[in-house]
C-alpha positions as CSV (number, residue, x, y, z in Angstrom):
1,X,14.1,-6.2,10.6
2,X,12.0,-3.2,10.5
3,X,11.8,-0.6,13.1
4,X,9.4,2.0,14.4
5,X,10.7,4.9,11.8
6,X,9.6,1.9,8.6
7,X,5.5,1.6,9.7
8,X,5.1,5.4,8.9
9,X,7.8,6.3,6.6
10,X,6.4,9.9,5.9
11,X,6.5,10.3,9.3
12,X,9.5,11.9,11.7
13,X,9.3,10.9,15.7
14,X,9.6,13.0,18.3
15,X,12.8,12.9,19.8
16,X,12.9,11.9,24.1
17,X,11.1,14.5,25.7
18,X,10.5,15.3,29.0
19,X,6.6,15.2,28.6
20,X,6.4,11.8,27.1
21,X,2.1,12.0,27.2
22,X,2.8,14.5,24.3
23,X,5.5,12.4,22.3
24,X,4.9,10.9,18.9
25,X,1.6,11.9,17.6
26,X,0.4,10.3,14.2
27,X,-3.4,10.3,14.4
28,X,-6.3,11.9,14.8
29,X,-9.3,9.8,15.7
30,X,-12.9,11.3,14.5
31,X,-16.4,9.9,16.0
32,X,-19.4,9.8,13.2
33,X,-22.5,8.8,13.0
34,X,-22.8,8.3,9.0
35,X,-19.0,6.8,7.6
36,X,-19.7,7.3,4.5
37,X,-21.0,11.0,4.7
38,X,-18.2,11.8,6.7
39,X,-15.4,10.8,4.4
40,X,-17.4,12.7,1.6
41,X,-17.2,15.5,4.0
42,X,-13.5,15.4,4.3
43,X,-13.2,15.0,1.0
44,X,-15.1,18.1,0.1
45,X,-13.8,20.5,3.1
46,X,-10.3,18.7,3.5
47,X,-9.1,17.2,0.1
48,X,-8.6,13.7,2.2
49,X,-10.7,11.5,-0.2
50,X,-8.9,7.4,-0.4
51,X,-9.1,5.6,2.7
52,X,-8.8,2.4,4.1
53,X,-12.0,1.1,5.3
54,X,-12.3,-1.8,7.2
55,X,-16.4,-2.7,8.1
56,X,-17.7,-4.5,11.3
57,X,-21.6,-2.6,11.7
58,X,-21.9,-4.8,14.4
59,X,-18.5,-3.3,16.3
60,X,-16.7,-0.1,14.5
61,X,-16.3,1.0,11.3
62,X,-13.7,2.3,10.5
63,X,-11.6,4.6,7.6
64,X,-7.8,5.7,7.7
65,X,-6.2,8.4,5.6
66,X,-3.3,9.5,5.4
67,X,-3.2,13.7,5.2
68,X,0.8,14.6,5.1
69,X,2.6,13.2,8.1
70,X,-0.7,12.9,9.9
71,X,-3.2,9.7,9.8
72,X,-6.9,10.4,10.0
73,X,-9.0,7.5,11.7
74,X,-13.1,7.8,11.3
75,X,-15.0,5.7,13.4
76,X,-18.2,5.0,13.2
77,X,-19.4,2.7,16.2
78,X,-21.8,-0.2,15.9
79,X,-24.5,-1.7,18.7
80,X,-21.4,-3.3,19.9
81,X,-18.4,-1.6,19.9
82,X,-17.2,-0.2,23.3
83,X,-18.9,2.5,25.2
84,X,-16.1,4.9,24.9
85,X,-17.4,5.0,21.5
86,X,-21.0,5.6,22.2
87,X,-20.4,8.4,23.9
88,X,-21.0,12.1,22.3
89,X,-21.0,10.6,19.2
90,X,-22.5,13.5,16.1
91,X,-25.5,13.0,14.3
92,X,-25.1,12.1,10.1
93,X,-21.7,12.8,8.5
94,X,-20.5,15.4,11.2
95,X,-17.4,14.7,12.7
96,X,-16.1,14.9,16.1
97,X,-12.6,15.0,17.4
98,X,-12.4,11.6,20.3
99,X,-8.8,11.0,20.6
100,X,-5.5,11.6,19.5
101,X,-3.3,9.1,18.9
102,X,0.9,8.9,19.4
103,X,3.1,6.3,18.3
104,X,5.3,5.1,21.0
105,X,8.9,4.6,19.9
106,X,9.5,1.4,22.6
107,X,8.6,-0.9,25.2
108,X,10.5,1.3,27.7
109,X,8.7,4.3,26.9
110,X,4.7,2.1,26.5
111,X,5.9,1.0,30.3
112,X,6.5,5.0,31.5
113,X,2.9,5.9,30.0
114,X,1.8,3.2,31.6
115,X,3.2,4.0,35.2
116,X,2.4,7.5,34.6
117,X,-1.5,6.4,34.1
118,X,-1.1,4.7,37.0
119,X,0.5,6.6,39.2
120,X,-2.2,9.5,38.3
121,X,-5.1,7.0,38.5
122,X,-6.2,8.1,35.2
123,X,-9.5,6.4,33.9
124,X,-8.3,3.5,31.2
125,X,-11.1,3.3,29.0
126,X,-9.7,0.3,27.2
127,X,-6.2,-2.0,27.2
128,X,-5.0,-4.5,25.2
129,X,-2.3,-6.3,24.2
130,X,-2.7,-8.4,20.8
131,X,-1.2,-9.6,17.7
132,X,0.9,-12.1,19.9
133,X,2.1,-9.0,21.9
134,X,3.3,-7.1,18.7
135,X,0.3,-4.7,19.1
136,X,0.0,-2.7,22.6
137,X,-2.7,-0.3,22.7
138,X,-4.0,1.9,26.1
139,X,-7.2,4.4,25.2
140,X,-7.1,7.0,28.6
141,X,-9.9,9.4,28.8
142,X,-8.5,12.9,29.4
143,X,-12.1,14.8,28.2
144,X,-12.5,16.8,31.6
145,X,-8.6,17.8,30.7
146,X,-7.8,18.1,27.6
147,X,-11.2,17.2,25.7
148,X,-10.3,14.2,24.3
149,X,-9.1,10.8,24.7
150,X,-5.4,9.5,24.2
151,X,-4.4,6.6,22.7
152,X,-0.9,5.8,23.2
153,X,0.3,2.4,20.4
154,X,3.6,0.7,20.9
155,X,4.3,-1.8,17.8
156,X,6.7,-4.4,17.0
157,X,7.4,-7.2,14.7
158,X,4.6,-7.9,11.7
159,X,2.3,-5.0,13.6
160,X,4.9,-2.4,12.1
161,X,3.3,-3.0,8.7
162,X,-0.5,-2.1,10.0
163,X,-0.4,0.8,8.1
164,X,1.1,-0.2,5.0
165,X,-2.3,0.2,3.1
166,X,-2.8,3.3,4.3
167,X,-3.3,5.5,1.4
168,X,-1.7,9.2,1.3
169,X,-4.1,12.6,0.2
């Protein structure tokens, strides 16, 4: 059975820490206007040219890379993806930073991020809870703090391979 350390095998968690918001980072999410310009742009500024791209114009679009240990995620949002996505969102193939993302290491921890963003009545900007419960996703907007959204991913079972097609810069 595959655990957490198989889905992102050039990857190294975090070990427990105290400030658990902080724990297990693996991706940075980018906002664009222009998918395609933007991944040009990486390519050309960053060396991070093969991604995964998965197309919905009417919802998000979006491309992973892998760049070393970390994954890059460019969305570019469609009529109907969710506003959290509409928001500040660049003109043409610029890039903007909109959320980091941390890989949470197990349903003890998801539930401790979870009473923390409760506790702190924290805006949730999306939830869900898919892939027959395998796939646990929170999105918590932390601009007026940090600047960016988190987005905090607990996986289990057949989502541990979501990445697997991910391909490394």
């Amino acid at each position: 059975m595959a655990d957490i350390h198989d889905i992102l095998p050039r990857r190294s968690l975090v070990d427990s820490t105290n400030a658990p918001l902080f724990d297990g980072q693996y991706h940075m999410g980018f906002l664009t206007a222009d998918i395609e310009a933007a991944q040009e742009r990486m390519a050309a500024r960053f060396g991070i040219s093969q991604y995964r791209v998965k197309r919905d114009p009417q919802a998000i679009w979006s491309a992973h890379a892998f760049a070393g240990d970390m994954m890059i995620e460019i969305v570019q949002p469609g009529p109907d993806a969710p506003a959290m996505f509409q928001e500040d969102r660049p003109g043409g193939g610029e890039v903007r930073l909109h959320h980091i993302g941390y890989l949470v290491r197990d349903a003890e921890r998801f539930a401790e991020i979870e009473a923390i963003v409760e506790r702190e009545g924290w805006n949730t900007l999306h939830r869900s809870n898919s892939m027959d419960g395998h796939l646990r996703v929170i999105f918590i907007d932390q601009r007026a703090t940090l600047g960016y959204h988190q987005e905090y991913v607990f996986l289990t079972g057949p989502a541990l391979h979501l990445y697997d097609d991910v391909p490394a810069n």
